[in-house]
N, C-alpha and C positions, 0 to 999 in steps of 0.2 A: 504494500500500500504506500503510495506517494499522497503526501501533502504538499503546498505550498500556498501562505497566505500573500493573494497577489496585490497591487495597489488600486484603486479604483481605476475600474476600466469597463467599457461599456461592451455588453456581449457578441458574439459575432452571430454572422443572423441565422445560419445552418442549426447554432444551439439555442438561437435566441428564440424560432420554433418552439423550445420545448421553455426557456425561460419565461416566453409570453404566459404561457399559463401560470405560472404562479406569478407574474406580475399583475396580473387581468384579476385578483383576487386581492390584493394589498389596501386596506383602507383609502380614503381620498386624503386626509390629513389628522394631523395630530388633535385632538379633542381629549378636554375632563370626563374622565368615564368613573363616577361612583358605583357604577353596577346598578342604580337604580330602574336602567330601562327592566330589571329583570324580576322587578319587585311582582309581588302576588298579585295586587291591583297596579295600572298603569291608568293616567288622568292625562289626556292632551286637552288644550284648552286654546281656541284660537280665538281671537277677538279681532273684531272688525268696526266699520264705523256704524251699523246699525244694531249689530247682533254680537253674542256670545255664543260659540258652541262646544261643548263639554261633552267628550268622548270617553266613556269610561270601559275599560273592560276589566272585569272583578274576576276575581281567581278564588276557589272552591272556599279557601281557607277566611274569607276576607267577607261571605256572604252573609253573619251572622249582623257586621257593622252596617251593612247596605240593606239590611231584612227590609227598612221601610218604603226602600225601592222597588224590592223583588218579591214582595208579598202580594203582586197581584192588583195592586192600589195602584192605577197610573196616573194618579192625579200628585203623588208624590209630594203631599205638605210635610210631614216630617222630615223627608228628607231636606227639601229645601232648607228648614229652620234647623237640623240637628244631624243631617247627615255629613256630608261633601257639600260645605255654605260658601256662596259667595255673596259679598254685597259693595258695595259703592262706598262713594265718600261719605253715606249719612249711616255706614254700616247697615241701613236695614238690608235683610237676605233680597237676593233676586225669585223670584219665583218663574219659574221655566215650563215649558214646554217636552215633556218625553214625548221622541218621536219614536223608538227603536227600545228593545227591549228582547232580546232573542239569544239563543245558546250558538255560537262560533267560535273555529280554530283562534288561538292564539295568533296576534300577528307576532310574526318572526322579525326583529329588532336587530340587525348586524352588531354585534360589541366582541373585543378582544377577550372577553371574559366569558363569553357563552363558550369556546370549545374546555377551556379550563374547569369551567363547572358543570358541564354535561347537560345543565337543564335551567330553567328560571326556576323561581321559589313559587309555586306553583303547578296546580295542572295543566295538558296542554291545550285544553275546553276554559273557555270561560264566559263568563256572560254580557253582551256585548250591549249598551245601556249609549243614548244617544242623545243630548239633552238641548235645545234651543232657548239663548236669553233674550227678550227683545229691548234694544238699550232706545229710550226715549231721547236722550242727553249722554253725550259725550263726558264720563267720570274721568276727575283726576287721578282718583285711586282706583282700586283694585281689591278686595281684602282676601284671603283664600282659609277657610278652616277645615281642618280635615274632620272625621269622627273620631271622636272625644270616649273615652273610659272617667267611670267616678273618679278616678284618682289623678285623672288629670292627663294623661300618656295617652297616645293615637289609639284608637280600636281597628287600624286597619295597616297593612305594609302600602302605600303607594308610592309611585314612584310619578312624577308627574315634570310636563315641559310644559312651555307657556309661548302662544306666535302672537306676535302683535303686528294686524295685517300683514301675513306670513311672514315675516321677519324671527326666527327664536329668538327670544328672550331670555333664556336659558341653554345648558345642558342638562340631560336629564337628571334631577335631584329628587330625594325624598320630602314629600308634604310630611312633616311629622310635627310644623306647629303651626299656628296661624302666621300665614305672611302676608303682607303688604305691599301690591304692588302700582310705582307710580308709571301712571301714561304718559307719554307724550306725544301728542296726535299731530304736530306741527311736522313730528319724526320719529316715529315708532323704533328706529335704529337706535335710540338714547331710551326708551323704556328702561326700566329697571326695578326691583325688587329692593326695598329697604335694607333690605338682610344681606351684603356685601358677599358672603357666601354663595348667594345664587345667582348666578352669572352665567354667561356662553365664555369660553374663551376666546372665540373671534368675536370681541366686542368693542376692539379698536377700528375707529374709518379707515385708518391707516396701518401699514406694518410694512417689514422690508427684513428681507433675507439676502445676505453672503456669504453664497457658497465659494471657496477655494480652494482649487483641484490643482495637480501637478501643471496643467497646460489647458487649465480654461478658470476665468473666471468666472460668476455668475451673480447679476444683482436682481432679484425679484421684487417685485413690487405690487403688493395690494391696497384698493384704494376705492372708496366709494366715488361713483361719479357726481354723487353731490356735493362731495367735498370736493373733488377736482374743478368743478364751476366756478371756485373760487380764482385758481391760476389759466383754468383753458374753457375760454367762451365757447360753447356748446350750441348749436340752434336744435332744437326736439321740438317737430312740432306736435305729438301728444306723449307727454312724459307719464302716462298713466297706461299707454301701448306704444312702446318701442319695437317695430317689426323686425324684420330678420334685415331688411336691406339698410332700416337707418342702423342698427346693432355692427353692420359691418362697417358701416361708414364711423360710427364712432370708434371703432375699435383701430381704425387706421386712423384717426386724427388722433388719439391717446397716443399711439405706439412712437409718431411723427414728435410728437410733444415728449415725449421721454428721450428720443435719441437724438432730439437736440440741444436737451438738458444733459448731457451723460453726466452723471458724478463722480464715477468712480476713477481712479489715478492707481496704476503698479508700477510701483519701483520709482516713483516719484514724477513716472509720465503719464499726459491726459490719454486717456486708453478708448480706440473707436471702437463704438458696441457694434453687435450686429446683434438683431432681433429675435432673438428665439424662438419668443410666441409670445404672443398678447391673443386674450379671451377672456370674457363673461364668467365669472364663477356663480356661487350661491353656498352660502353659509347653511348647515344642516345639522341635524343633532349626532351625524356621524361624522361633522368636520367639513371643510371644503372641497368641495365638488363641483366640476364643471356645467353652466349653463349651457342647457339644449336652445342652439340658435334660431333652430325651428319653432321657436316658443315664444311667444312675445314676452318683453322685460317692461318692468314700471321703474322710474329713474329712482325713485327712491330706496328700490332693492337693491337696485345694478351695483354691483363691485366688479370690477377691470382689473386682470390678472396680468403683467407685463413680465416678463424675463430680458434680460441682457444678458448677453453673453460674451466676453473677449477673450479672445485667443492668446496665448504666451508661448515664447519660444522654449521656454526653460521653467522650471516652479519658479512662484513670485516671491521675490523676499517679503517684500511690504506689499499691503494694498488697502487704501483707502478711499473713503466716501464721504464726501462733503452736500450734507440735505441742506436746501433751503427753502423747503415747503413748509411752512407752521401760518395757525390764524389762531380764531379764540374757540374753534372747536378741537383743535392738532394743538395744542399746547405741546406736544412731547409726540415723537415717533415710537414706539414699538419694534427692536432691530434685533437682528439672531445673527452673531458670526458661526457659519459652519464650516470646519475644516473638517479633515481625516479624522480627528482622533477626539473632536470634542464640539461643544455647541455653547458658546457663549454669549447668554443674552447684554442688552443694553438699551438704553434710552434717548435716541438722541431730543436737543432741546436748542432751540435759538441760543441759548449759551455754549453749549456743547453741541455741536454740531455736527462735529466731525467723529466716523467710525475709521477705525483704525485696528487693521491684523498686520502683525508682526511674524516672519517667519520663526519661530522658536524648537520644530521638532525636528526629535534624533533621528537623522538618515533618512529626513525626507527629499534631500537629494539625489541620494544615494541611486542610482539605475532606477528611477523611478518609474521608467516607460523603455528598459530596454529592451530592443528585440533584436534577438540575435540566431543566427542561420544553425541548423542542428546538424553537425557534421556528420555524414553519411560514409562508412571506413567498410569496406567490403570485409568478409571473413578469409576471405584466400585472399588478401591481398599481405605480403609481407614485405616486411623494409629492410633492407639490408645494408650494411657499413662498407659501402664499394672499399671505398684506400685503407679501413682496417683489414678488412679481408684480403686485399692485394698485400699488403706488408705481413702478413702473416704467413699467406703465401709462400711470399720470398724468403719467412724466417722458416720455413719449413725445407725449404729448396737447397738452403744454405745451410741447415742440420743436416740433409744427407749427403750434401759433399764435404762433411766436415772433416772423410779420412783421407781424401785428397791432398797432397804436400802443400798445394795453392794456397786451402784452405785450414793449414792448424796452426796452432801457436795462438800468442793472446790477442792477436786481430780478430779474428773468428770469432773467437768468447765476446770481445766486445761487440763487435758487430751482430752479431745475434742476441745483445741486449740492448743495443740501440732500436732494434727492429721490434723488437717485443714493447719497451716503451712511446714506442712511434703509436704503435698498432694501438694504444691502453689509448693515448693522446688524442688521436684522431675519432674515435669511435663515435662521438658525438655528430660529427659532418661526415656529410658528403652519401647521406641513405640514397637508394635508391628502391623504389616498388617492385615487386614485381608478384603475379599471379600465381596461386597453386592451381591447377588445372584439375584436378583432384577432389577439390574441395569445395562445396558450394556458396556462390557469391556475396551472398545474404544470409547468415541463419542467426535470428536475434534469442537469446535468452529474454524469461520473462523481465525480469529487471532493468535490462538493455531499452525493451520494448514498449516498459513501462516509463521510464524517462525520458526516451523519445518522445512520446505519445505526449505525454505533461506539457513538452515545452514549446509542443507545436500548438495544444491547447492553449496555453499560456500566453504563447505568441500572438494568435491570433485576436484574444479576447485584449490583451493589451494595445494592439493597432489603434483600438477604437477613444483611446487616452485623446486622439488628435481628431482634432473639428475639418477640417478641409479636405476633402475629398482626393488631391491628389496625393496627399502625406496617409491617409487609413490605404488608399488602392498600394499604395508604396508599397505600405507596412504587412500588408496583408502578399503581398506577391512574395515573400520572405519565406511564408511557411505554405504557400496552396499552391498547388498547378495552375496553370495560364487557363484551362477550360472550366475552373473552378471560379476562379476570382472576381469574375462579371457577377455569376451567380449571387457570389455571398455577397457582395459590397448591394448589389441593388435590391436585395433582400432586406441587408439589414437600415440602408435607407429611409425604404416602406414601413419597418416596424420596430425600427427604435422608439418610436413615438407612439407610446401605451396610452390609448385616447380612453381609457376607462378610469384612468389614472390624470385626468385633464393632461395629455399630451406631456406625463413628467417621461424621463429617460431612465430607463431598467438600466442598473447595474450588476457585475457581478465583482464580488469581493474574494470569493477563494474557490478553488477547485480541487476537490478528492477524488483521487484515482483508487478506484476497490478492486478492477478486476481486466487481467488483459489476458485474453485466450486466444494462442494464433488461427487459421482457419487453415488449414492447407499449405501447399507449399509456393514461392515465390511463383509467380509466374514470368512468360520468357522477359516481358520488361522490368522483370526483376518488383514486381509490386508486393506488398505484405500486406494481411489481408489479420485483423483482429476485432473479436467480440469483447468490446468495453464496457466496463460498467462505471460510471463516476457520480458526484454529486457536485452540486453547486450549490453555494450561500450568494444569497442576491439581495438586491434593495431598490427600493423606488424611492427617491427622497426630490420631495417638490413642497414648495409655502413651509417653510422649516420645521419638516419632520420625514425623518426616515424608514421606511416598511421593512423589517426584513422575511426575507421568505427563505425556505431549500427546497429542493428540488437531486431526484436518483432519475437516472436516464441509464438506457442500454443502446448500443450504438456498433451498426459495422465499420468500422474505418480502415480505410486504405491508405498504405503509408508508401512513397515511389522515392526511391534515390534520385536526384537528377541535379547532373553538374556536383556531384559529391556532398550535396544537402539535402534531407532528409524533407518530403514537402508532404501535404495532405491529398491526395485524388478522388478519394470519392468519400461521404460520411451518410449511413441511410441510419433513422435512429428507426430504433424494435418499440421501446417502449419506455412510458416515464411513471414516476410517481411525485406525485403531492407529498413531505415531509413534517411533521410538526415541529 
């Protein structure tokens, strides 16, 4: 078995095949997960500017607190006053509307914590309760009480979120006391809940992530487009339906307006972006996810997702970012340096304003993106010491005339120890090849075959370190055949770009070799032909958080000598698995 932990590098696309799938499964972004999506009762509650709606669905254990609901009574006055109470700024309860009231599956809630814990706290039935408020008057407040026990402690587990004109307002949190929440209807994006505790974590307009890689840098940028109206005049003419075709047009006036603001400087020079991808997201209670353009946008949802990206010839020593976007809603940015090894948050502010990474880690220069050709040494090929073998030769020629008159006395002796140290001297120079005819041209032990194998993988998945198309086709022509290389490079093109993942870029971070079985014998163009089994560690990391996945693949591959470097000819993979 070979290991080697490689440095970031983006996959090559023959394996990226099998890496898409567990890219195509990695959350969208980093989010607060208390596990409450998984409570016994869950409470979505979305508010609008005429109505309330209160979605409840009660879990077996939870049916005892809701009796006053589920008893048949659909007029539901206890509950309103003593069950799951909401009321306004004058506190008296709302009294609702049931519309729905019926036994359904459990909705299935995506969290990192459901494969962990095998199940919610709950059955997977529960009772699916549907409630309508109708608001006369726009409330400042909000009040929310869950159901109450004599002694004062919840009679129920929920776990509950809150949208204000779809917007969340939260991540999912547990209702366990009365909360307080304020509106604000001028911009439902500032709502918030008294209780400091219940929050969304994308609850900044703004935020900005640098990433910094061996030979690319990256500045991300997230931003409401109502906060951007501040620095870039906008025409919308209905900000309540933004179509698909005005969505495209803002999305190139934003992208236009950042790249010729660039902020960021390496190594003390202004650095020209090129554009990654700009795109619509939408904040959700499983984190940032990208907007379907096919959808119309209301400008007060719209956040605008921008990446910059510059190229480096070498890792960056320094690199910096000089923001100067603030007003009285940005007081402060929200910024995450991310390199290799770690993720450091930070704040920029009209006073401080400048982000600043410092190169500081060991051996991050060190061959960081080297690819280097796998010397291909035949098996009957042997080297031999031409001029030590001719003076040997000769010391041998000249021990058998030694009983010759010519040749005895102490000339001879020395001469025949001149020769022997010539022959020691020289052994180093002067090899020459040649073939055993005997022997077959190619025959790799496992071991041999498995370190080849590695560093052609290696090789390849490292190419992809570099942005420019004629530097990856370079790098990759290194370790694949000329019939191969068109294949992978416009493959991996097409599918670098995990659009499930809002177009972030799958990586892979290491490569384990488990199993290399040869298949037959060379063939006449000498090709090697083995059944592998490996695994890969990968990652998705986009809006400053990283996914990680593994992944086991079985794979035939073809390995060809040619020009005495070992290259890849054909790779057809058997099969993969999903990894926990």
């Amino acid at each position: 078995m070979i290991t080697k932990r490689l440095f970031p590098w983006y996959p090559c696309p023959i394996i990226l095949l099998c890496l898409l799938a567990f890219s195509s499964h990695a959350q969208a972004d980093w989010t607060i997960y208390t596990g409450a999506e998984l409570s016994s009762t869950v409470a979505e509650v979305s508010i609008d500017a005429n109505h309330i709606a209160l979605r409840l669905e009660i879990g077996d254990r939870d049916r005892e607190a809701f009796a006053s609901l589920l008893d048949g009574n659909r007029s539901g006055v206890d509950f309103f006053r003593h069950g799951l109470v909401l009321a306004a700024d004058d506190r008296v309860p709302f009294t609702g509307e049931i519309k729905v009231v019926e036994q359904r599956p459990r909705t299935d809630r995506p969290t990192p914590f459901q494969p962990a814990m095998g199940q919610v706290h709950g059955s997977p039935t529960v009772t699916y309760v549907e409630i309508h408020y109708r608001l006369s008057e726009r409330p400042e407040t909000l009040t929310f009480t869950p159901p109450m026990q004599a002694d004062g402690t919840t009679a129920a587990d929920i776990g509950f979120i809150v949208y204000h004109q779809s917007i969340p307002v939260i991540d999912f949190q547990y209702l366990d006391a009365q909360q307080t929440l304020r509106l604000d209807w001028s911009d439902p994006w500032y709502s918030a809940f008294d209780n400091a505790k219940l929050q969304r974590h994308h609850r900044a307009p703004l935020m900005t992530f640098l990433y910094v890689e061996p030979y690319e840098v990256r500045y991300e940028i997230l931003i409401r487009l109502k906060e951007l109206a501040s620095w870039l005049p906008m025409a919308v003419p209905n900000r309540m339906h933004i179509n698909t075709t005005e969505q495209t047009r803002l999305l190139k006036q934003v992208s236009q307006f950042f790249l010729q603001r660039s902020p960021v400087q390496i190594d003390g020079e202004q650095s020209r972006p090129m554009l990654d991808r700009v795109q619509f997201i939408k904040v959700t209670p499983q984190g940032i996810q990208p907007h379907d353009t096919a959808q119309p946008l209301t400008f007060h949802k719209a956040i605008v997702g921008v990446i910059l990206a510059y190229a480096t010839p070498w890792p960056p020593r320094e690199v910096s970012v000089d923001w100067t976007l603030f007003n009285d809603r940005i007081p402060s940015v929200p910024s995450t340096i991310i390199d290799p090894v770690s993720q450091l948050p930070y704040d920029l502010t009209p006073d401080q304003p400048t982000l600043r990474w410092t190169n500081m880690l060991a051996n991050y220069n060190y061959r960081v993106s080297a690819i280097d050709a796998i010397a291909a040494k035949a098996a009957n090929q042997m080297d031999l010491p031409l001029p030590s073998l001719l003076l040997c030769l000769a010391l041998l020629v000249l021990y058998g005339l030694r009983r010759l008159p010519a040749f005895q006395g102490p000339f001879s002796v020395v001469t025949l120890l001149l020769l022997l140290v010539a022959a020691i001297v020289v052994w180093p120079f002067g090899h020459v090849a040649i073939h055993n005819p005997f022997v077959a041209p190619y025959q790799l032990a496992e071991a041999q075959a498995a370190s080849i194998l590695h560093g052609l993988l290696h090789n390849i998945y490292r190419a992809f370190d570099f942005r420019a198309e004629a530097d990856i086709y370079d790098k990759l022509a290194v370790s694949i055949t000329g019939d191969l290389i068109t294949d992978i490079y416009l493959q991996s093109r097409k599918r670098l770009t995990v659009e499930a993942q809002g177009g972030a870029q799958a990586k892979v971070e290491s490569v384990e070799l488990l199993e290399v079985t040869p298949i037959g014998l060379p063939d006449a163009a000498q090709r090697l032909t083995f059944q592998c089994t490996w695994r890969i560690a990968g990652s998705v990391g986009h809006w400053g958080h990283t996914h990680w996945r593994r992944n086991q693949y079985k794979a035939m591959i073809t390995i060809q000598p040619i020009e005495q470097t070992w290259k890849i000819a054909a790779l057809n993979l058997i099969d993969e698995w999903r990894l926990p």
